[in-house]
Structure formats: C-alpha cells, structure tokens
N, C-alpha and C positions, 0 to 999 in steps of 0.2 A: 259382141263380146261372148266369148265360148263361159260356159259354166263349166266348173271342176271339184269333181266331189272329192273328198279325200276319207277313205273308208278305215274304220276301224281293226287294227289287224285279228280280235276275234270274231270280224264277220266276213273274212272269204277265205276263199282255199284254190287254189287250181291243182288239173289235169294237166298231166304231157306226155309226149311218148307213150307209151301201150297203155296208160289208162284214160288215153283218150277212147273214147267208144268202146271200151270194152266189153258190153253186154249187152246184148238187145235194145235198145231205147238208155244206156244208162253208161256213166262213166265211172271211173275210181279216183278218188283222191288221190294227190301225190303225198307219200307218207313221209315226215309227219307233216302237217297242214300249216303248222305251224313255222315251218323253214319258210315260209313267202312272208311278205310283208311290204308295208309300204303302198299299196294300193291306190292307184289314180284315176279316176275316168274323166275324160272332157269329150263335151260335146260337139259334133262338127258345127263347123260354122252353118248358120243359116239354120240352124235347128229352132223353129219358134217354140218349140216344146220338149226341150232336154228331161223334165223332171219327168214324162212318162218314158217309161220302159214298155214300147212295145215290140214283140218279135220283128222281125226285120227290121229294127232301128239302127244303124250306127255310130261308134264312138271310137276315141281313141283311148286303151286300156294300158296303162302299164305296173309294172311291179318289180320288187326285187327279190331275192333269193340267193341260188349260186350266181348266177347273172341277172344282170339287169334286163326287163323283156319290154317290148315298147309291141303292140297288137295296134297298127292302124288300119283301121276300119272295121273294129270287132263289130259283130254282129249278135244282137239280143237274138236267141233261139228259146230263150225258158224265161217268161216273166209269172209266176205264180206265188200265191199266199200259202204261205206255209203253217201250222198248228201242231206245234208236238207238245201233249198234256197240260194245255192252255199259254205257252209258249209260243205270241203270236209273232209274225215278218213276213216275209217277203224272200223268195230266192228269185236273184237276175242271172240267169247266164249267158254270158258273153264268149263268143268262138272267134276266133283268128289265126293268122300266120304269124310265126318271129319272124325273126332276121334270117334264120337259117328256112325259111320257107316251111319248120313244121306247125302243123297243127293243138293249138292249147287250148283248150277252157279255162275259165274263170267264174266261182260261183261267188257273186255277193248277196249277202243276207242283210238289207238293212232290217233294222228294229228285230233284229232276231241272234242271240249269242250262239253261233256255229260253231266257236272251240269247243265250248260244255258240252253244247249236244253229242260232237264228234266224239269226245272221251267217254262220253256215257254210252253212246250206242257203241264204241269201238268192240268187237272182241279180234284177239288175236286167229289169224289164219281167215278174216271174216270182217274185214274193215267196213264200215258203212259208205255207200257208193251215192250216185246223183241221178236224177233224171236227167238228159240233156236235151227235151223239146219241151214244148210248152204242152201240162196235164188238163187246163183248162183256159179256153180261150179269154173265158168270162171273167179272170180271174184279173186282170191285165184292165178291166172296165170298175171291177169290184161290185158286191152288191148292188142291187137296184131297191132303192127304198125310201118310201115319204117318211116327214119328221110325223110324230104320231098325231098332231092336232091340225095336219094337213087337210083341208074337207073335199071329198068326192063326191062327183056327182052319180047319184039313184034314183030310181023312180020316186020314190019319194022326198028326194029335195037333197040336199047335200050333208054329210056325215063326217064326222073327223073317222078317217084312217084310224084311229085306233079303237074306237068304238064300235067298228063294223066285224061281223062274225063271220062262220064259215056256213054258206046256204045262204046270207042275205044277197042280195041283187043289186049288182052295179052297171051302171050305164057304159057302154064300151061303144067305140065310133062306127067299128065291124060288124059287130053280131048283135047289136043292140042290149036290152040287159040281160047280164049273164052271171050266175051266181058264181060266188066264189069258193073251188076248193081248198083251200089252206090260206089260215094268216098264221103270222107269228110276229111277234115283237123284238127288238133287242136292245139292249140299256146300255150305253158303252159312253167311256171319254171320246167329248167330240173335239179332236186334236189331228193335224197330219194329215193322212190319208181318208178318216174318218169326221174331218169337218165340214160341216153341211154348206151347199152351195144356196144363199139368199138371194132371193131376185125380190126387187122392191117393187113395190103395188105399179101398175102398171107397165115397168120395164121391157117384159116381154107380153105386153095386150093385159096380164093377169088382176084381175079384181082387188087380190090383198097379198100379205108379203106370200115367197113360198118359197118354202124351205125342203129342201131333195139334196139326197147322197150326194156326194162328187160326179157321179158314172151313170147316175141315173137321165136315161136322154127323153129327149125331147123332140116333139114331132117337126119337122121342117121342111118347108117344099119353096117352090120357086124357080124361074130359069136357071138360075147359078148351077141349082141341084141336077136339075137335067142335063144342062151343059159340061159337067164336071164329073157326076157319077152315072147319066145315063138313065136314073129313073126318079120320078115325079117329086117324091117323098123319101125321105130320110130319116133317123131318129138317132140324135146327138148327142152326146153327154154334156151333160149340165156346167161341167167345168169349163168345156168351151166357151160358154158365154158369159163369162167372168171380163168383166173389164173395170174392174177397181174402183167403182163407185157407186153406179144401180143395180150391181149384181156381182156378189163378191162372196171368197171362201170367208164364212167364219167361222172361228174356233168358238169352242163353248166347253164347260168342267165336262158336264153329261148332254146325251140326248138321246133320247126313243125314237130307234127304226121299227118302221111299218113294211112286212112285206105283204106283199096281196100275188097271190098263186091261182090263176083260171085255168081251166081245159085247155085254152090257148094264149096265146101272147095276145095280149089283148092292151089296146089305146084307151086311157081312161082322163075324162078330165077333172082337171083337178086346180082350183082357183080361175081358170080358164081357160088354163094352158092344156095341150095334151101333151100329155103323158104315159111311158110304156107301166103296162105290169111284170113282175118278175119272169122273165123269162124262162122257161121250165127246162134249161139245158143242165149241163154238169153239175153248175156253181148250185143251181136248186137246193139239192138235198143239204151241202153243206150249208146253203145258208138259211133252211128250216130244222134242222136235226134237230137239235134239242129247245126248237121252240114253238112247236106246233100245239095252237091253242086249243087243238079239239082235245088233247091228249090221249091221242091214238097210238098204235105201237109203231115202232120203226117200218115194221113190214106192212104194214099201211100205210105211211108215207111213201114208201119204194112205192107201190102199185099208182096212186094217184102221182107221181112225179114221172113212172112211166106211163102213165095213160096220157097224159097232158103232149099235147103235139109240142113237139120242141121245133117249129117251122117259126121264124121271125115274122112279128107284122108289118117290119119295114125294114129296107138292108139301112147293117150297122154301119154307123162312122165309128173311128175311132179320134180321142180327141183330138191329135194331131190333124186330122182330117177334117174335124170340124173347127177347128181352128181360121183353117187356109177355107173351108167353106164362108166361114161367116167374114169373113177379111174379106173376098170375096164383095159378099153379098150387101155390107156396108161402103165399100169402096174404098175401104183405108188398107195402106199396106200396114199390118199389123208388126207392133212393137214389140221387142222382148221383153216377154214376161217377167218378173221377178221372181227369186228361188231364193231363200234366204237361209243362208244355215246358221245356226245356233253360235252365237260367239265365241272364242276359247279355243280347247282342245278339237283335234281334230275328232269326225265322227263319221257315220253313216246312220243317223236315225233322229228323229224327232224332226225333221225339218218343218218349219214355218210358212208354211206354202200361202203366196199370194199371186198366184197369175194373171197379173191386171196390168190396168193401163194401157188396152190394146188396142180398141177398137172400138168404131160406133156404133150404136144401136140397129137390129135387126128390121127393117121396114118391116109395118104394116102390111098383110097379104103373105109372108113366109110364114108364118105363124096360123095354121087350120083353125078355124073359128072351135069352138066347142057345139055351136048351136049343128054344126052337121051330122053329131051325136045320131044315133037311128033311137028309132024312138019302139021299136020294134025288129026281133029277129029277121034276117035276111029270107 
C-alpha cells in the first residue's frame, strides 16, 4: 500500500516555464506561490522506505492551480535542512514532466512555514528563488550523534560522550587512539526526525541499551555486503535497523546530542557496537557552529573542519539501502514500515515516525567485534 502525504498549502510553492532553472544551480518561484495548492505526494509502489527523501528517489507528485498537474515519477534532486533565524524544516525538491511534456519543480518544506518566509524575504523586482540540487549530501542522513550518556571506549576504560573533552583520547578501530578535535553538545525536542534510535541490550551484540540519532550508522560487513555493494564493510544508519520491538524510534520531550569531531572519520565503539564519528564533511560546521565546547572563534572552527580529511571510513548506505541490506542479510522479505501522520487536518509536519515491524535480527559475525579496536597507532 502506497503512502500519501497531503501537504500543507504554506509549505510549497512550484516552478514552471522560464523559472524553471533560471539561474545557475537555482530556480524562481511562480508568483504568487500562493496560486498552487492542494499538494499530494505518493509513493511508488514497492518503496519499503517512502518517509526518506533521498535524491534520486521517485514519487508521484500532484497539485492544483490554473490546472490540475499530476508529475509521474518526480524525482527528489534537493533533500536539505533548512534554518532561517531559528526557523527549522526541511526543503524536498521534486522535478518532473506534466502532461504537456514540460518541465516543473515543486519545493515542499515540511516542518518549515514557506509562505512567511516567502513574504518576508520577498522584495519587488527581486523575488527570493530556490536551490534546485541537493547543498548537502549529509543533510538527507542528518546529524551523526550519541545520546550524551552513551560510553566510549578509551584507553582508559569507557566514558559517557558527554563527559569527554577536546584533546582527551579515544580508542578508534583505524588508527588506534586518537584525540579528539572538537565536541559539542546539543539539547533539543526528541520528536520526528530528531527521535533517537534504541537498540536494546544485546540486540545488535551491544552490552546495554544504545541510544544514537536516526542517521547515525553503524558498522556492518558480511557476504550480503560484498555481494550487493562490492566491498567488505559498510556503515548504516541506525534507522535501518528498527524493527519495532528490540530496536525502535523513540520519541522523548528532550535529549542531549554528543558530537565527537577527529582529524578523520574515525570508527569508535561504543556499548559494543561500532560506531562512525561525525563526519567532517559540509554538514560539520553546521552542526558544530555554535556549540563548540573549547569556545574558540568561528575562524578556528573553519581551519580544524578543513584540516579534518573529509575521506569516509567506510562507503555510506543510505537508509533505503540499508534497509534492503539487512532484509537481505536476515532472510525476510521486509514489511512496510509504518508512517503515521497526525490525525485531523491535513499537514506536512510533525509526523510520528515508526519504521518497524520489518525484519529479523542481524546474525552474529555482520556486526565487527569491538575487541579488534587497535590498541596502538597504525
């Protein structure tokens, strides 16, 4: 059964005719934004994972206006987080053909009110326009970040994540221990997008419960891997392995993210499981800016964000990928997930996200011990 979201009409707008691709990397609104409405997306069949927006995903997109427009097979080109003056969402953009064979955009913004903004940034002769590719790949995975009372393993014995500094030494599975340059914390509603993935004490090998971001992955090998992507090791997000009972999205009022920032991407374990550190790509700075615990200036964050090799320590899945990985590697064809939206009035925001019920547990041996941790630099 296809999902169908039914979007807010202050959170999109499309493009057509000459303001499609208008400007280098960007398009223009059709004015006023507000003449469209009605906005529908469903998911193709066979989508085990409609609720991610990632670039090249397809849907069927329609809306009304002067015409009614039906886009089958739009294609996601921009899934990013958006931030204007603490005004947080999401912008999806979706590209298609109408009926007449031309080319449209459609920008949705869930959890983000796009009419305001649009009025307020509007000036005349100088409408505000859209990116129409994706500005960050990372964006689309979201932060990577332990709950703060997470414990890592150090040379000296294991630590809550949130107690660990910048300069102290952590055990990494590549380079053995290697200090860290930058933490920071962040205190947010754990709701949505931002409700931390539980995995219950032993589920996946792990010692006690552990609790990680949605998008935060995980290390995984096994023939499947090799069979499927061609090299040894993987690293997954965390949501993938949600199957609605040893290891599930839960919501909570608050919770404190930990990020951990090394010279490189570095594998760290952490209750037993391995685990990436923040990856020191785009998403980095924003997701340190203003919460770098050394309280150093911005222009020393820049320099340590580019000096950090931004080279992966293992090629990404995305969750869709890790999805049909772990379906895979359990033997069950994997169920449709649940998507639950908010009873009532139509919306695009706040959704209740439970992706469970899918599949059996990840055998013993896909899961890298922690014990092959180096115990010393390479």
């Amino acid at each position: 059964m296809a999902l169908t979201i039914y979007a807010e009409d202050s959170q999109f707008a499309v493009a057509t005719g000459r303001n499609v691709n208008s400007g280098r990397g960007t398009s223009s609104f059709d004015y006023p934004p507000t003449a469209s409405h009605d906005l529908v997306i469903t998911s193709q069949p066979g989508d085990d994972s409609p609720y991610v927006f990632s670039p090249g995903d397809t849907y069927t997109v329609s809306f009304s206006g002067e015409k009614a427009v039906v886009l089958e097979n739009a294609r996601v080109v921009r899934s990013d987080a958006v931030n204007y003056g603490g005004d947080r969402g999401y912008a999806v953009v979706f590209e298609g053909t109408d009926g007449d064979g031309a080319l449209v955009q459609v920008v949705w913004t869930p959890e983000f009110d796009f009419e305001t903004w649009y009025w307020n940034a509007y000036r005349p002769g100088a409408p505000p326009g859209f990116y129409n590719t994706d500005q960050s790949a990372a964006t689309t995975y979201q932060a990577v970040c332990f709950e703060a009372s997470m414990r890592i393993a150090t040379p000296s014995g294991s630590r809550a994540a949130g107690a660990l500094q910048p300069g102290d030494a952590v055990r990494t599975l590549d380079h053995g221990p290697q200090p860290l340059r930058r933490i920071a914390t962040r205190r947010m509603e754990g709701r949505g997008r931002h409700a931390p993935v539980t995995v219950a004490p032993g589920a996946l090998g792990n010692t006690d419960a552990l609790v990680l971001s949605q998008q935060h992955r995980i290390l995984l090998q096994g023939p499947e891997v090799r069979r499927l992507h061609g090299v040894a090791q993987v690293l997954v997000p965390a949501v993938a392995f949600v199957d609605g009972r040893a290891i599930r999205v839960t919501p909570r009022p608050d919770i404190t993210y930990v990020h951990l920032l090394f010279d490189r991407h570095e594998l760290l374990c952490c209750h037993g499981v391995l685990c990436e550190s923040l990856y020191p790509g785009p998403v980095a700075r924003q997701a340190l800016a203003a919460t770098a615990r050394t309280g150093a200036a911005d222009r020393d964050l820049d320099d340590s964000l580019a000096g950090a090799a931004a080279r992966p320590a293992r090629a990404f899945l995305t969750a869709r990928e890790g999805h049909e990985l772990i379906g895979r590697i359990a033997g069950r064809r994997p169920r449709r997930p649940a998507f639950l939206l908010t009873p009532g009035r139509r919306h695009a925001c706040a959704y209740r996200l439970d992706p469970a019920r899918m599949r059996g547990r990840v055998p013993p041996g896909h899961l890298p011990a922690c014990r092959m941790l180096r115990e010393t630099e390479p």
